[in-house]
DRENMI-396940 format. One record per residue (C-alpha): residue in three letters; chain; x, y, z. Coordinates in nm, 3 decimals. Layout:
<nodes>
res:ALA	chain:A	X:X	Y:Y	Z:Z
...
</nodes>
This chain:
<nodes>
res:UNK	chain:A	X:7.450	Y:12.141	Z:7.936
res:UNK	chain:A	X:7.130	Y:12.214	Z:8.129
res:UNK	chain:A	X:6.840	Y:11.945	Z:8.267
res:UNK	chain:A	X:6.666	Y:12.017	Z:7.928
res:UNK	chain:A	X:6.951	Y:11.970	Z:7.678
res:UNK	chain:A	X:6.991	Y:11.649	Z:7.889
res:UNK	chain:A	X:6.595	Y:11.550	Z:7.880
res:UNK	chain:A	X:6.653	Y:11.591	Z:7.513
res:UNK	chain:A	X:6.962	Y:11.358	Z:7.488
res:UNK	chain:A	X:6.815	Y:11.078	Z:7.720
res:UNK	chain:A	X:6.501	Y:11.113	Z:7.440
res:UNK	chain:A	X:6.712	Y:11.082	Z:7.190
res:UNK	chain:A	X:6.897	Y:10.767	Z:7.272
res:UNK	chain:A	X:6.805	Y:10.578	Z:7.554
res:UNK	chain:A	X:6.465	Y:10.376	Z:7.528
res:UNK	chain:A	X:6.131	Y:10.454	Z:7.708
res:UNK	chain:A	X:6.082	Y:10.160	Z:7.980
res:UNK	chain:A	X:6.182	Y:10.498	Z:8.268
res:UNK	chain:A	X:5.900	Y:10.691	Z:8.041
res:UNK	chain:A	X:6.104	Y:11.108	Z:8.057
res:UNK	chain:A	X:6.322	Y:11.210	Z:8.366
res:UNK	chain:A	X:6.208	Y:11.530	Z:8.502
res:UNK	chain:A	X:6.586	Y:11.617	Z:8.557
res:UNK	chain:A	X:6.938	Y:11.536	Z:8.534
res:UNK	chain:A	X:7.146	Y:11.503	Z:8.881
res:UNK	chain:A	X:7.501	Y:11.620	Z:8.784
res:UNK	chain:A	X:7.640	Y:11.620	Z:9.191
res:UNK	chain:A	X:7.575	Y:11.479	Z:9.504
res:UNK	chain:A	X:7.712	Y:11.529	Z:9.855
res:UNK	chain:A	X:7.583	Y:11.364	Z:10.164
res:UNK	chain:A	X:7.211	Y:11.382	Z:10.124
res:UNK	chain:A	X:7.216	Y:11.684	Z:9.862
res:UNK	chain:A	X:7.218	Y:11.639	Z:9.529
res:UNK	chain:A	X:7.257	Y:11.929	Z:9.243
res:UNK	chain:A	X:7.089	Y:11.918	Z:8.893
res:UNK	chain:A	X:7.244	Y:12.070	Z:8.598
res:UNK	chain:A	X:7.077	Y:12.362	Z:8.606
res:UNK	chain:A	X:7.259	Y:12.427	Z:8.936
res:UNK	chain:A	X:6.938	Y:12.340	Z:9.169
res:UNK	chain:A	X:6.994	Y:12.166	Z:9.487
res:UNK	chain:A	X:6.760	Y:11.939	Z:9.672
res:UNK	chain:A	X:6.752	Y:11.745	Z:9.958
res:UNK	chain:A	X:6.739	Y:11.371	Z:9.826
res:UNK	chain:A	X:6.488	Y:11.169	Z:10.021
res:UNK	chain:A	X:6.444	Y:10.893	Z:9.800
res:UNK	chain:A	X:6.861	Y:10.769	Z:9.818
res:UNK	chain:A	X:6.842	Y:10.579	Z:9.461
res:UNK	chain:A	X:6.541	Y:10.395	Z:9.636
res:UNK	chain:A	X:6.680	Y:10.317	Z:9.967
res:UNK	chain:A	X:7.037	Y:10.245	Z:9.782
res:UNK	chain:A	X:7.316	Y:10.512	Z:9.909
res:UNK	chain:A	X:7.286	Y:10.426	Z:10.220
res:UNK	chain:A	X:7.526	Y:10.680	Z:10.324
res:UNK	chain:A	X:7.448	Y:10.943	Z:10.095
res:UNK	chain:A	X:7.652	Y:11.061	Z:9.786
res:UNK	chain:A	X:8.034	Y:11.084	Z:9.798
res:UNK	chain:A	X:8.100	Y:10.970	Z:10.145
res:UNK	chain:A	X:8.457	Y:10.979	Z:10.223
res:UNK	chain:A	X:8.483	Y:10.627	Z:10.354
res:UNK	chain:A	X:8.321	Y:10.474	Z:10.007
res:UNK	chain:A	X:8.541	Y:10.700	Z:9.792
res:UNK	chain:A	X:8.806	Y:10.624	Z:9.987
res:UNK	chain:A	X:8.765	Y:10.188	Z:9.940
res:UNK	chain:A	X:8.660	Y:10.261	Z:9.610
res:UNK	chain:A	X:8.966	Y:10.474	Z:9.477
res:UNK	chain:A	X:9.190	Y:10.261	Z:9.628
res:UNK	chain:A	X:9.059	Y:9.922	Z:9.538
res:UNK	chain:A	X:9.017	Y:10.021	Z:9.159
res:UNK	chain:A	X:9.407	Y:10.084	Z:9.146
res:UNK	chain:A	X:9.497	Y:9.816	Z:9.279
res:UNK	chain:A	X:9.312	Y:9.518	Z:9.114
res:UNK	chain:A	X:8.973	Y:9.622	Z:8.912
res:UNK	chain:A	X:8.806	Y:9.258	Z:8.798
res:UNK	chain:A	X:8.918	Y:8.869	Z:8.868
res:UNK	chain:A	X:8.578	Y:8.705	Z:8.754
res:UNK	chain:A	X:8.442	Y:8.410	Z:8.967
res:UNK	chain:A	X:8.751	Y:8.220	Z:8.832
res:UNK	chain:A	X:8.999	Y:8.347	Z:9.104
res:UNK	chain:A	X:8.916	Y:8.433	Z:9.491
res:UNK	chain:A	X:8.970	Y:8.842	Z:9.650
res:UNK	chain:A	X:9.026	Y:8.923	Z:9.994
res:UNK	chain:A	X:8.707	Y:9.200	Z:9.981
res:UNK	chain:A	X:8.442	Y:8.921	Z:9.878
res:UNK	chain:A	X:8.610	Y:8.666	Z:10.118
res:UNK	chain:A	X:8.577	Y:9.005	Z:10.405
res:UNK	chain:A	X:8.231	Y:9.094	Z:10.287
res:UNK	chain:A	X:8.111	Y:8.716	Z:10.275
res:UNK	chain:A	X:8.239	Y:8.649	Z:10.645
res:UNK	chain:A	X:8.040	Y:9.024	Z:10.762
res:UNK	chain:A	X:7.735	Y:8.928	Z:10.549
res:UNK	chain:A	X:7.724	Y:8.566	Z:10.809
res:UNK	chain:A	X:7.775	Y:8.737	Z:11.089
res:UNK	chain:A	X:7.518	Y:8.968	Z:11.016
res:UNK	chain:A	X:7.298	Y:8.678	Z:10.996
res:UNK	chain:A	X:7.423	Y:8.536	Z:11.349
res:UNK	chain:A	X:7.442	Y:8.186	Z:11.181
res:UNK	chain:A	X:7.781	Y:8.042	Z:11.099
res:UNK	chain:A	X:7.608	Y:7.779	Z:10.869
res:UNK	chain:A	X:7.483	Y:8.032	Z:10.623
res:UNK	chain:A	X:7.701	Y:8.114	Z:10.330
res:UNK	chain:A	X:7.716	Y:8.361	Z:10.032
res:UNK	chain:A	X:7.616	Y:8.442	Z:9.696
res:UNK	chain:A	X:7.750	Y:8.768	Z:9.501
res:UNK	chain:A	X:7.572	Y:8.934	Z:9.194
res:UNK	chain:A	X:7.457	Y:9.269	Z:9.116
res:UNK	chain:A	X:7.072	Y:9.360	Z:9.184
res:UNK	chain:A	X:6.808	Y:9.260	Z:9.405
res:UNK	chain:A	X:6.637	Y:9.124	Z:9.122
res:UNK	chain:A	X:6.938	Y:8.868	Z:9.041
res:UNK	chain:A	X:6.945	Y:8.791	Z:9.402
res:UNK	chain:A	X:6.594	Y:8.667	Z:9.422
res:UNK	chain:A	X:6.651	Y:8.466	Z:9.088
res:UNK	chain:A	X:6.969	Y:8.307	Z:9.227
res:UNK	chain:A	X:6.734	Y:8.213	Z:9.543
res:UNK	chain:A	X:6.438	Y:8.096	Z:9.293
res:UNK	chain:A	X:6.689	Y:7.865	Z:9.120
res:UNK	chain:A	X:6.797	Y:7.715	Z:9.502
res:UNK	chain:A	X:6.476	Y:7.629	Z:9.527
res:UNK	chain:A	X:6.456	Y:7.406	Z:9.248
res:UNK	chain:A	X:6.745	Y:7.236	Z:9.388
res:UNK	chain:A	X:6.486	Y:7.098	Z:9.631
res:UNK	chain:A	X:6.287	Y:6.894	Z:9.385
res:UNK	chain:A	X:6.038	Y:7.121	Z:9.427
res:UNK	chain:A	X:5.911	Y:7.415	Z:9.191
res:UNK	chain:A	X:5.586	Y:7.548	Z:9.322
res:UNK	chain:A	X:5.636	Y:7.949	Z:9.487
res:UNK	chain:A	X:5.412	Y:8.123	Z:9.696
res:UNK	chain:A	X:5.481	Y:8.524	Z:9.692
res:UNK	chain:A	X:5.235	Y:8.801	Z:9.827
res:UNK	chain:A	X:4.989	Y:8.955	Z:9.684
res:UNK	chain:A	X:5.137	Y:9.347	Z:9.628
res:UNK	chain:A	X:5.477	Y:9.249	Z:9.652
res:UNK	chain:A	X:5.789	Y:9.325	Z:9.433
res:UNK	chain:A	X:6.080	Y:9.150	Z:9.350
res:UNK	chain:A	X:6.212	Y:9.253	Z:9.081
res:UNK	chain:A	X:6.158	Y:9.288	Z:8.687
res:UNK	chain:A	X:6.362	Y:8.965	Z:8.525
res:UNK	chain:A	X:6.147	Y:8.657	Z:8.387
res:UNK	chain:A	X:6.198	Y:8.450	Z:8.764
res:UNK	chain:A	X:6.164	Y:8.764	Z:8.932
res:UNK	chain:A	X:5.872	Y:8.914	Z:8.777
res:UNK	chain:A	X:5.704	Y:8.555	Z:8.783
res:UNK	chain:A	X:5.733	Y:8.616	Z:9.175
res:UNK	chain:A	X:5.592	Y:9.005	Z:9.209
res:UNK	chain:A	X:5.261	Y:9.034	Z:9.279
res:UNK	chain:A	X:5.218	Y:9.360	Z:9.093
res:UNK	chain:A	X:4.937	Y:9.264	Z:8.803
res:UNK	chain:A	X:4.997	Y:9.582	Z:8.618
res:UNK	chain:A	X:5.404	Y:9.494	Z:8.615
res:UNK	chain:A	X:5.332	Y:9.101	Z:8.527
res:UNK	chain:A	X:5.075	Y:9.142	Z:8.218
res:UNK	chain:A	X:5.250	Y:9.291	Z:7.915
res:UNK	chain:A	X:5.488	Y:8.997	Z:7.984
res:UNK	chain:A	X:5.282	Y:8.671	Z:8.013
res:UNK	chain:A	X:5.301	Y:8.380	Z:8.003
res:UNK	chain:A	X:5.532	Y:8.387	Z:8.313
res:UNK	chain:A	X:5.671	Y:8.088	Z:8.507
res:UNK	chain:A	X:5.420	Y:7.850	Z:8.639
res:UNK	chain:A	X:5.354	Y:7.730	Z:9.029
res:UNK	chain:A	X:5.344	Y:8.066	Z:9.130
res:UNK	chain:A	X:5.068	Y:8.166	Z:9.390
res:UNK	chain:A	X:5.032	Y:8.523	Z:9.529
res:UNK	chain:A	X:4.803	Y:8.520	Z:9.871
res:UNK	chain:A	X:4.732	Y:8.827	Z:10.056
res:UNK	chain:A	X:4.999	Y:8.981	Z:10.296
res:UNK	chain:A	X:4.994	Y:8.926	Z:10.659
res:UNK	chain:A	X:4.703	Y:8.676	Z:10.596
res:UNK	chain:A	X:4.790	Y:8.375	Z:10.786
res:UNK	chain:A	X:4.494	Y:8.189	Z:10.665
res:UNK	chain:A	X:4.557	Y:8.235	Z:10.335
res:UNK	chain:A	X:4.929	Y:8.166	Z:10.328
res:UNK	chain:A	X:4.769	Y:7.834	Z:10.502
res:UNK	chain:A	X:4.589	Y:7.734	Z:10.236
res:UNK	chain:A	X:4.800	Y:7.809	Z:9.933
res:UNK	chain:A	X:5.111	Y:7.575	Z:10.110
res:UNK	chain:A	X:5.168	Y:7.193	Z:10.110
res:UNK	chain:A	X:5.416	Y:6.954	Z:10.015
res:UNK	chain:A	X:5.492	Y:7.078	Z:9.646
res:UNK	chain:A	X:5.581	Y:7.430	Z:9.796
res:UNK	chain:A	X:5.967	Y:7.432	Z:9.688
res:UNK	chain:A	X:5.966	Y:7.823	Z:9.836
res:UNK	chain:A	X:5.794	Y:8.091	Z:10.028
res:UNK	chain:A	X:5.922	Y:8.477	Z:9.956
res:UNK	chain:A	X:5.821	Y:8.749	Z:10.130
res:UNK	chain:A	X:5.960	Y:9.137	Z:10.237
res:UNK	chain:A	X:5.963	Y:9.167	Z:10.568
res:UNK	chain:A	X:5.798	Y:9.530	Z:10.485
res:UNK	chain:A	X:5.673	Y:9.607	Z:10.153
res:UNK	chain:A	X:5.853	Y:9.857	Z:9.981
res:UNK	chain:A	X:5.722	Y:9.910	Z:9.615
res:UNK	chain:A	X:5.374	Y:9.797	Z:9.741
res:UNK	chain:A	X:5.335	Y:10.161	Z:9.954
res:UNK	chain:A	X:5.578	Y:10.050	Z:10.250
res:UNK	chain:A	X:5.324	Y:9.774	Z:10.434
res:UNK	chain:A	X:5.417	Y:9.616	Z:10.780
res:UNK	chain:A	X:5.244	Y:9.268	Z:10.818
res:UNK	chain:A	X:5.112	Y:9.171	Z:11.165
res:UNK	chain:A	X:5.394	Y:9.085	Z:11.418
res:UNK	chain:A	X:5.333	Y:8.743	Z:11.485
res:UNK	chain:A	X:5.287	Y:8.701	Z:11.055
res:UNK	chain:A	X:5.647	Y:8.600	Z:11.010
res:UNK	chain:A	X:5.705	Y:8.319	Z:11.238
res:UNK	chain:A	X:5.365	Y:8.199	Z:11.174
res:UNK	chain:A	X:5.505	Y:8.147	Z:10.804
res:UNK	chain:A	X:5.826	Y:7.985	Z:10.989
res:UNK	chain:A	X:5.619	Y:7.738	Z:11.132
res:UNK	chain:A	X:5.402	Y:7.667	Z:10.834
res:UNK	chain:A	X:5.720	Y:7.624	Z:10.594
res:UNK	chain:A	X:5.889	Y:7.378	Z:10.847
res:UNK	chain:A	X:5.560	Y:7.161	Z:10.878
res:UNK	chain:A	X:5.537	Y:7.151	Z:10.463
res:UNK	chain:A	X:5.977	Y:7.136	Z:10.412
res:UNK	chain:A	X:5.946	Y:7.440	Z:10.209
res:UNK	chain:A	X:6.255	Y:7.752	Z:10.193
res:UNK	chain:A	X:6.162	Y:8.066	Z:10.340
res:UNK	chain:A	X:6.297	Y:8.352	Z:10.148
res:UNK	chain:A	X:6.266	Y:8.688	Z:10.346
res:UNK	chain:A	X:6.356	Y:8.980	Z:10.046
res:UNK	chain:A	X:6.574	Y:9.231	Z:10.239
res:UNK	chain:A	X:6.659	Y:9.428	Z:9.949
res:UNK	chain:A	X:6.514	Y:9.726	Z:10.020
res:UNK	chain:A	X:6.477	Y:9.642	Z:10.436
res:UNK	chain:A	X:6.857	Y:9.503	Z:10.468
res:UNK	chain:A	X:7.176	Y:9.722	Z:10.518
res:UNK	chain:A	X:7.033	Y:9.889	Z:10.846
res:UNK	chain:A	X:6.735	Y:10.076	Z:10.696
res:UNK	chain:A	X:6.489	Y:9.966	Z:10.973
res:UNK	chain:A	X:6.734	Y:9.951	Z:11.271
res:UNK	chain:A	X:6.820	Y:9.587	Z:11.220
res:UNK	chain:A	X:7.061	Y:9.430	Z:10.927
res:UNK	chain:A	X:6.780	Y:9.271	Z:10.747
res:UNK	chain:A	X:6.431	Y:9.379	Z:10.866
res:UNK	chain:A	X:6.299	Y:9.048	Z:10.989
res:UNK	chain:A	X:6.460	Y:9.008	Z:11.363
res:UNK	chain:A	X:6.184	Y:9.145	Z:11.530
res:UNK	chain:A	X:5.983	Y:8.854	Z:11.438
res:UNK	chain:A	X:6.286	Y:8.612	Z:11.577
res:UNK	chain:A	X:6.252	Y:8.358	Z:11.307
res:UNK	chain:A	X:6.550	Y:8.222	Z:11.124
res:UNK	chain:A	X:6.494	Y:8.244	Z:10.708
res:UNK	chain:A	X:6.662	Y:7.975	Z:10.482
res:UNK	chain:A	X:6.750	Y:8.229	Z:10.244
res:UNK	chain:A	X:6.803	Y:8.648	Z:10.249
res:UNK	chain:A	X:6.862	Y:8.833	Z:9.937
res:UNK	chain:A	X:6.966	Y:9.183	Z:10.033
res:UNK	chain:A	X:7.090	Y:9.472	Z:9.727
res:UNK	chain:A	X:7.039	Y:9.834	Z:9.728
res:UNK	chain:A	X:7.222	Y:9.938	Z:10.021
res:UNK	chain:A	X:7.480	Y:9.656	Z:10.078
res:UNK	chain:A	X:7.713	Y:9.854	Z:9.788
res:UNK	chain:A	X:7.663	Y:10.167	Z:9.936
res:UNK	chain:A	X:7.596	Y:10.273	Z:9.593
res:UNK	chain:A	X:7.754	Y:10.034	Z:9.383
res:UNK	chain:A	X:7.591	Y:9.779	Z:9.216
res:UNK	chain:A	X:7.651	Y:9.468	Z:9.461
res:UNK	chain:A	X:7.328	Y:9.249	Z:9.580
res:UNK	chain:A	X:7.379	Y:8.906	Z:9.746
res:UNK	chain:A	X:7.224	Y:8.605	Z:9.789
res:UNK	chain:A	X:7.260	Y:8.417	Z:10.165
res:UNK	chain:A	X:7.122	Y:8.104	Z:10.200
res:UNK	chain:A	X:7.142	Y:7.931	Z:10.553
res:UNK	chain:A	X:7.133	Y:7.602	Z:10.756
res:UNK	chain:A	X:7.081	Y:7.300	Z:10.444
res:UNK	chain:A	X:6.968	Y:7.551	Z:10.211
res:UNK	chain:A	X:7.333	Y:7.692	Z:10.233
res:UNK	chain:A	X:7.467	Y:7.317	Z:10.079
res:UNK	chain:A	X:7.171	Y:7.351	Z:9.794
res:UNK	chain:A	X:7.392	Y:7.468	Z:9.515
res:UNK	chain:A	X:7.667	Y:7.234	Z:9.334
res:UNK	chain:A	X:7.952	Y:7.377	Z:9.125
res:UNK	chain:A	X:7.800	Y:7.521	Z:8.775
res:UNK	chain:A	X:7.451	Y:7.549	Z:8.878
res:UNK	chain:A	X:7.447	Y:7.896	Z:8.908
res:UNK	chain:A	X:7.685	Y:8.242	Z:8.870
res:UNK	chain:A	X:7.720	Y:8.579	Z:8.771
res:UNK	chain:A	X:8.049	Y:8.750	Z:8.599
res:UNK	chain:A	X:8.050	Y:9.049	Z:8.798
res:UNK	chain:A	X:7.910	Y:8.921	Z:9.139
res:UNK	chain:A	X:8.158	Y:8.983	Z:9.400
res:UNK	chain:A	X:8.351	Y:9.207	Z:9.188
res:UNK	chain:A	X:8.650	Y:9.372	Z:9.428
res:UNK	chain:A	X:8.563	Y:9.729	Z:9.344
res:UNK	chain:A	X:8.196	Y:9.678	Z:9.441
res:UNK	chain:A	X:8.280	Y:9.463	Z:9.741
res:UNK	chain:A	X:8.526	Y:9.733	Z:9.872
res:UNK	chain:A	X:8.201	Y:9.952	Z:9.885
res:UNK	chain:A	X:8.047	Y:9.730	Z:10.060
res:UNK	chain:A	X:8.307	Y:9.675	Z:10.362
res:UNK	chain:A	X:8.295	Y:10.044	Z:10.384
res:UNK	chain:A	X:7.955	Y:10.058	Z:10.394
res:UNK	chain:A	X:7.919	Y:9.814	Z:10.674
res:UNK	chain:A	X:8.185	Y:9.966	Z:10.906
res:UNK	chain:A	X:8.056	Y:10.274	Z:10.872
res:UNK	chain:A	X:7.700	Y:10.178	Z:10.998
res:UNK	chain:A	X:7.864	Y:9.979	Z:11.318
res:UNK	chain:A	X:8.115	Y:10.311	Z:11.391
res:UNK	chain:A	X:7.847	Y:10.551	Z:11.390
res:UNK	chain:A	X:7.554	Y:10.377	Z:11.548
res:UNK	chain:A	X:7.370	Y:10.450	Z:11.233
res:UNK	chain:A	X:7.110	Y:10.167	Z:11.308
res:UNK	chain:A	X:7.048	Y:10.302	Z:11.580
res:UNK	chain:A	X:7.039	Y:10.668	Z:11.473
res:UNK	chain:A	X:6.757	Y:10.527	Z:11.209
res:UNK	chain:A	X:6.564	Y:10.373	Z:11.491
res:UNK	chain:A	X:6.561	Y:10.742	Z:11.639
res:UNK	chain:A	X:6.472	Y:10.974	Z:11.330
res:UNK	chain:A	X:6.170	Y:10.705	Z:11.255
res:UNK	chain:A	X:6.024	Y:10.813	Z:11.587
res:UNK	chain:A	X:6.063	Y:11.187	Z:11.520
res:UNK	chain:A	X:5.946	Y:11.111	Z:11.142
res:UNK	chain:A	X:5.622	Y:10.967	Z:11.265
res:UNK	chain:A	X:5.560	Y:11.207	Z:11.489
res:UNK	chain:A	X:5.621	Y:11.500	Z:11.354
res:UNK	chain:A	X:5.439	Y:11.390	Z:10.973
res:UNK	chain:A	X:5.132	Y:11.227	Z:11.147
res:UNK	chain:A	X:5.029	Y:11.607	Z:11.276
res:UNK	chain:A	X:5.063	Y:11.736	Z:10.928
res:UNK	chain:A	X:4.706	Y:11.798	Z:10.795
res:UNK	chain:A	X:4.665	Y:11.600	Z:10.459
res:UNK	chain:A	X:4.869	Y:11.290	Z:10.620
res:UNK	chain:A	X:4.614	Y:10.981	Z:10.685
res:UNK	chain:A	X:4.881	Y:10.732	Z:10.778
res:UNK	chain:A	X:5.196	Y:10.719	Z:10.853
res:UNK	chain:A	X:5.405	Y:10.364	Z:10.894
res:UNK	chain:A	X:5.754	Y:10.184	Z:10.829
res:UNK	chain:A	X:6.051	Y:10.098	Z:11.032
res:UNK	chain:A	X:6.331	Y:10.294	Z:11.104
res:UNK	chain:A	X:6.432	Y:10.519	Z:10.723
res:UNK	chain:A	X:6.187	Y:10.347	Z:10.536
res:UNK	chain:A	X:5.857	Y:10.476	Z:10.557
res:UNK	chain:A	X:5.518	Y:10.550	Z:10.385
res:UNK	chain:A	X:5.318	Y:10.830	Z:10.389
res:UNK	chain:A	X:4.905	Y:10.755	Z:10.291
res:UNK	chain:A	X:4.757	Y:11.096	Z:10.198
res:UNK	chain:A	X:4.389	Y:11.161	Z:10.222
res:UNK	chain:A	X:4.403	Y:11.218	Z:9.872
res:UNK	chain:A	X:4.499	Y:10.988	Z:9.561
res:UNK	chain:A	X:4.706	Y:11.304	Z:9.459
res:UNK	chain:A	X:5.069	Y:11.128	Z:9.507
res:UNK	chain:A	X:5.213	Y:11.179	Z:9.254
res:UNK	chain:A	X:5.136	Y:11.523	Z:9.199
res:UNK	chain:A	X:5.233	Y:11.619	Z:9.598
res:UNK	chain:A	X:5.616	Y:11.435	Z:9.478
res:UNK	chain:A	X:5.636	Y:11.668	Z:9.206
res:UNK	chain:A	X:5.521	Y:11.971	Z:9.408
res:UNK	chain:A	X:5.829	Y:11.832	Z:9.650
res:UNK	chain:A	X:6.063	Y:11.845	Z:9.389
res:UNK	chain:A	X:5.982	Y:12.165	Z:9.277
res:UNK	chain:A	X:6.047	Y:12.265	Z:9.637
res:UNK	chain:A	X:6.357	Y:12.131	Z:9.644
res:UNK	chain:A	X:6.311	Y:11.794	Z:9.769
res:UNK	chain:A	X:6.329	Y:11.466	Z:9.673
res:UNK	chain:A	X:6.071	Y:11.202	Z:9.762
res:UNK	chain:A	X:5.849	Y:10.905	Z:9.566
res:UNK	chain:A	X:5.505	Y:10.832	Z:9.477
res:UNK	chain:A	X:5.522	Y:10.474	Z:9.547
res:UNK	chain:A	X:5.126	Y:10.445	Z:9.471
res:UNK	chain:A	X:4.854	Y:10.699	Z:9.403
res:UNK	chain:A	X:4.796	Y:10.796	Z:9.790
res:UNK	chain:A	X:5.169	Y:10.714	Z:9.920
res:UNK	chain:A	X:5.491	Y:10.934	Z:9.945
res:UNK	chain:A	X:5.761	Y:10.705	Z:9.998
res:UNK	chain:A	X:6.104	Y:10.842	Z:10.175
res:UNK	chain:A	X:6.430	Y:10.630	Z:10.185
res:UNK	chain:A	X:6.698	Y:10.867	Z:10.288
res:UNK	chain:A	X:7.031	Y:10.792	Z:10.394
res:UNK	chain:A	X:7.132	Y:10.673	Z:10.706
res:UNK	chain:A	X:7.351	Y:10.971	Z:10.726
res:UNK	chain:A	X:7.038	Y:11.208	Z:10.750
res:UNK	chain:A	X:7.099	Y:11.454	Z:11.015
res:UNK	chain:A	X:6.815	Y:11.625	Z:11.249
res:UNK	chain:A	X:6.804	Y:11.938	Z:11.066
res:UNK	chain:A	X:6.788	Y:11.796	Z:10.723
res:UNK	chain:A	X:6.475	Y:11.576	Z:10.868
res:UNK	chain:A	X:6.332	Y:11.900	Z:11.018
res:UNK	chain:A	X:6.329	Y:12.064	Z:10.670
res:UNK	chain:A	X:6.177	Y:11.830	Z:10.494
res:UNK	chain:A	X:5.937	Y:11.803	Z:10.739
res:UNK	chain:A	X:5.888	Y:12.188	Z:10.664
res:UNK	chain:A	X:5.849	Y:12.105	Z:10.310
res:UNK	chain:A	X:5.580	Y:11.844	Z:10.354
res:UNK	chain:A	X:5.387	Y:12.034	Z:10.541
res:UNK	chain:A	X:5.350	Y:12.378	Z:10.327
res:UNK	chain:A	X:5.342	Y:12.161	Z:10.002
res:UNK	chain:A	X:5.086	Y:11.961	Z:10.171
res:UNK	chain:A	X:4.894	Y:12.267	Z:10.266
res:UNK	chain:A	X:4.938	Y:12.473	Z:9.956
res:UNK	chain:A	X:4.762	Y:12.181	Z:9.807
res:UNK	chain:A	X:4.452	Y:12.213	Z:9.948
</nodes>
């Protein structure tokens, strides 16, 4: 079959919330993927900052194969050794032996497990930013501040307040004593990848201790090393109640978690809350692999490098207004509202990249991404970029 017997299939049974793929990817190895016309391309995108170590990688295939013939699904009935492994890394990572774990499947069911902690506060009034996404589910949605994303599906919950990011004063205002949560990404992701000011974060901190209410910090597309830290928030050197991390933590897989620390870790009672494939020991075997792999290889580091060089060399590319983001996820403002049309020109120039608004490109590749392959998309930028014009 080629990519337009497959277009034609996908129209013919699968419904139209993705609108029409431009493609089908048949193969992937490292960061190149094939279609099924036989095209390759350099992914840039990686499933939206998901395969964190590209396609295939011999340490997840390895876990994986292994762990699916030896013991494929227990439920939440029975306790696994890889969920026990991956909870213990997953506090660790946090550097707080207090904090403790929640498994499901998407970022979007880790933010509702964290909405429904909240409640468990007596509380039920959110504050979210302005911009912000996280996620598409009823709680979820309630909490993105994306007005075109909300509207088709009103009424949503009540109590929830979107404020401006990285405004201090308004985050001021909207909290007080009924505030059961705050939830913010450290760096915006679907919103055009948007840094807050540095001091933004633990002047939330402060404001949610004075008022008793949770901070949530959404590391779902942040977490799993994508900015040089686990999560995405250190730099600010607060301590969040809650995390919620996805996308990257199953290397693939679909494995999200919810980590709630300090008191909010003793919030849930048994039966409040759960999820029949959360934790599952396939996913979680990704995950372990996942993890060692970015401590053997540095590759936090590594990301902390290629950002430099990515900034660098994209800023000097005529066409590029802005360039910001931490570490392998990073935005790209054009002087043109012509996005979407520059991530299509990409593609047809054999790489792949996302118009995460009209004016931003949006890159997420793997933490794998070697020098070369950032030196050729560079390339690509840059003559698409100029062949525009």
């Amino acid at each position: 079959m080629k990519n337009v017997d497959y277009i034609k299939t996908w129209q013919q049974t699968t419904q139209n919330n993705y609108g029409i793929p431009a493609l089908a990817l048949v193969k992937g190895k490292g960061l190149v993927v094939t279609d099924a016309d036989g095209k390759q391309y350099l992914d840039f995108l990686g499933g939206i900052a998901t395969n964190v170590l590209g396609h295939a990688h011999p340490a997840i295939v390895k876990a994986v194969s292994k762990q699916i013939a030896q013991l494929g699904h227990v439920s939440n009935f029975y306790a696994h050794p890889n969920a026990l492994a991956l909870a213990s890394k997953l506090i660790a990572m946090t550097g707080d032996k207090t904090a403790r774990v929640f498994f499901c499947q998407s970022g979007a069911e880790a933010n509702e497990a964290a909405l429904k902690l909240s409640r468990r506060s007596g509380r039920n009034r959110v504050i979210a930013a302005q911009g912000a996404f996280h996620g598409r589910t009823i709680g979820a949605l309630s909490m993105t501040g994306q007005p075109a994303k909300r509207e088709p599906f009103l009424p949503l919950l009540k109590g929830v307040k979107h404020v401006a990011f990285g405004d201090i004063d308004a985050m001021r205002r909207a909290i007080n004593r009924k505030t059961a949560m705050v939830i913010l990404e450290p760096i915006m992701g679907e919103a055009g990848v948007i840094i807050p000011p540095t001091d933004y974060l633990a002047a939330v901190r402060e404001l949610c201790d004075k008022h008793g209410a949770l901070l949530v910090i959404d590391a779902v597309q942040t977490g799993m090393g994508r900015t040089g830290d686990w999560f995405g928030y250190e730099y600010s050197g607060i301590k969040p109640d809650v995390i919620t991390v996805a996308k990257g933590l199953g290397g693939g897989l679909p494995l999200g978690a919810m980590i709630a620390l300090g008191n909010a870790a003793t919030l849930f009672q048994p039966g409040d809350h759960g999820s029949t494939f959360g934790g599952n020991p396939v996913t979680t075997a990704a995950g372990l692999a996942a993890v060692s792999v970015i401590e053997k290889e540095k590759l936090m580091k590594k990301a902390v490098i290629h950002h430099e060089n990515l900034l660098t060399d994209i800023a000097l590319i005529p066409g590029v207004k802005e360039v910001r983001g931490a570490g392998l996820l990073i935005g790209i403002e054009l002087d043109k509202n012509n996005a979407s049309d520059i991530a299509k020109l990409m593609m047809d120039a054999g790489v792949l990249v996302n118009a995460a608004n009209a004016s931003t490109i949006r890159i997420a590749p793997a933490l794998t991404v070697s020098p070369a392959q950032i030196k050729k998309f560079i390339s690509v930028l840059r003559k698409v970029l100029s062949d525009d014009k």
